[in-house]
C-alpha angles and dihedrals in degrees: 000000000000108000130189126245142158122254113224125189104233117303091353085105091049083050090050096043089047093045090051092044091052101046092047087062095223130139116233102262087049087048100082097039090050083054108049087237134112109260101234086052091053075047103049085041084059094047091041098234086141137019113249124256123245092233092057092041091057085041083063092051107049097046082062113036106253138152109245098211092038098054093049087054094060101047089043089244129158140188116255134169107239117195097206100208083058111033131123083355095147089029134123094186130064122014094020120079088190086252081141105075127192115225088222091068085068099073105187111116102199107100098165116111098182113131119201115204105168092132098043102118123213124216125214097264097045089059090051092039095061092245118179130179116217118248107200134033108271127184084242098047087053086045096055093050085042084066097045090052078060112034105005143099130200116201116236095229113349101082083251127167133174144162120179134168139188107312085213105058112006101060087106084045094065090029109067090011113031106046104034086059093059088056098051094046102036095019075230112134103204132214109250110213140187105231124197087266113353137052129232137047144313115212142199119198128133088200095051091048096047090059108058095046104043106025092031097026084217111177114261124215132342111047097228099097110030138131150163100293110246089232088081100033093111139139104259118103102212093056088050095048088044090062095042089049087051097046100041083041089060104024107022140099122228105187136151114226117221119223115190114313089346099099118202105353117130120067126216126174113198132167129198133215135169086217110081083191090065090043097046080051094051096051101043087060097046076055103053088054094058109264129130112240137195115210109202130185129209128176086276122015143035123238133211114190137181116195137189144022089296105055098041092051094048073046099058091038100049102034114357121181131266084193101117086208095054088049086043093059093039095051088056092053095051090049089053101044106020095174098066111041 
């Protein structure tokens, strides 16, 4: 059965749906009731998950006095038939949030997750520590360098490692992620410590550190240049998400954006580097899954973002985040505005 429904260019129905929202002055969760229409559809119409029907859209209208045609011609929409067993199959627009990704978007070629570390040296107390090197590429392997490329620092020459994190909201981080991920990578249980003004471990392993920088060819000292190793550059999306989770859950930024009396509504995930190598790597991976990124450049950092309903539910699908501030935060949101989480 053939429905109605208004075609909308892209986010002109989420204007429409915002615009009307505000001038009925009505909160969210009175939205849908003002209306005449179920809230989580008014929610899935804002995100633009479906195409509005033309009843609701007169609906809209009506409640508010506005001209139908009029009002279509504003916002540039037009009147279509929509089969809903067949609609949108082959789009990348409304109704799908790209949380179905082709292999062939990821265009490394390399596969292969094999690690040689035959001249990877082993010092005394690594031996008597239990030491052991990952051989293959693991998820948790790529997360955990995911989280060096964000918190952490390698030495240039000591057989230094660290990762730290705020002392004042990331202790639970470190806690139940962090060092439970070493473990499993390295079997090393590190010494969490409360430093003077930051949270997590200092270590000293020749093994480790040789690693890094000779298996993985991870960047040593200063942050300027670094990047994603290409080690672990591979085509295998849940190695590439792995890293993205580690390094956004240690040096990312989960917020909601306000708009008028909407308080807190719009999500945006952003991260920030002084190397413009390890931006332009972060964002050619969040590409490559499928997400639409923004690069920025300050004086003195460069700047990856990710705005909109979109890009933070593919965000939540694909990689996620294991950072109890970031769920925290994202709890919060879904509680304040439930039909659109």
């Amino acid at each position: 059965m053939l429905k109605e429904r208004v075609q909308f260019p892209e986010k002109n129905q989420a204007d429409f749906i915002m615009e009307t929202k505000i001038q009925s002055k009505k909160i969210w969760k009175e939205t849908g009731e003002y209306f005449g229409i179920p809230y989580n559809t008014i929610g899935s119409y804002w995100k633009e998950n479906i195409r509005i029907s033309l009843k609701d859209f007169r609906k809209i209208c009506n409640k508010l006095n506005l001209d139908v045609e009029k009002t279509l011609e504003k916002y540039k929409g037009k009147v279509v038939f929509w089969k809903p067993e067949r609609a949108f199959q082959n789009s990348i627009y409304l109704g799908l949030n790209k949380t179905e990704l082709s292999p062939s978007k990821i265009k490394f070629r390399n596969g292969s997750k094999k690690l040689s570390n035959e001249k990877i040296n082993f010092s005394n107390k690594d031996l008597k520590k239990g030491i052991v090197l990952p051989k293959t590429i693991t998820p948790e392997l790529a997360e955990e360098t995911g989280m060096f490329l964000g918190d952490g620092f390698i030495s240039s020459g000591r057989y230094e490692c660290r990762l730290k994190g705020n002392k004042n909201n990331e202790i639970e981080y470190y806690q139940k992620i962090v060092k439970p991920i070493i473990k499993k990578v390295y079997n090393l249980e590190v010494n969490l410590k409360d430093y003077k003004t930051s949270y997590g471990f200092e270590l000293y392993s020749k093994a480790i550190w040789e690693f890094k920088t000779k298996t993985l060819n991870q960047n040593k000292g200063k942050k300027i240049d670094f990047g994603v190793p290409e080690k672990l550059k591979i085509n295998d999306k849940e190695v590439l998400s792995a890293i993205l989770r580690g390094y956004f859950d240690t040096d990312g930024n989960f917020y909601f954006k306000s708009q008028g009396k909407n308080k807190n509504y719009y999500p945006v995930i952003s991260a920030c580097s002084v190397s413009e190598k390890l931006s332009r790597d972060i964002a050619e991976l969040l590409e490559m899954l499928g997400f639409n990124i923004k690069i920025y450049k300050s004086k003195k950092y460069w700047e990856v973002k990710m705005n909109g309903y979109k890009n933070f539910s593919l965000y939540q699908k694909l990689i996620g985040t294991n950072q109890p501030k970031n769920i925290k935060k994202i709890n919060e949101w879904r509680n304040l505005y439930p039909g659109l989480a």
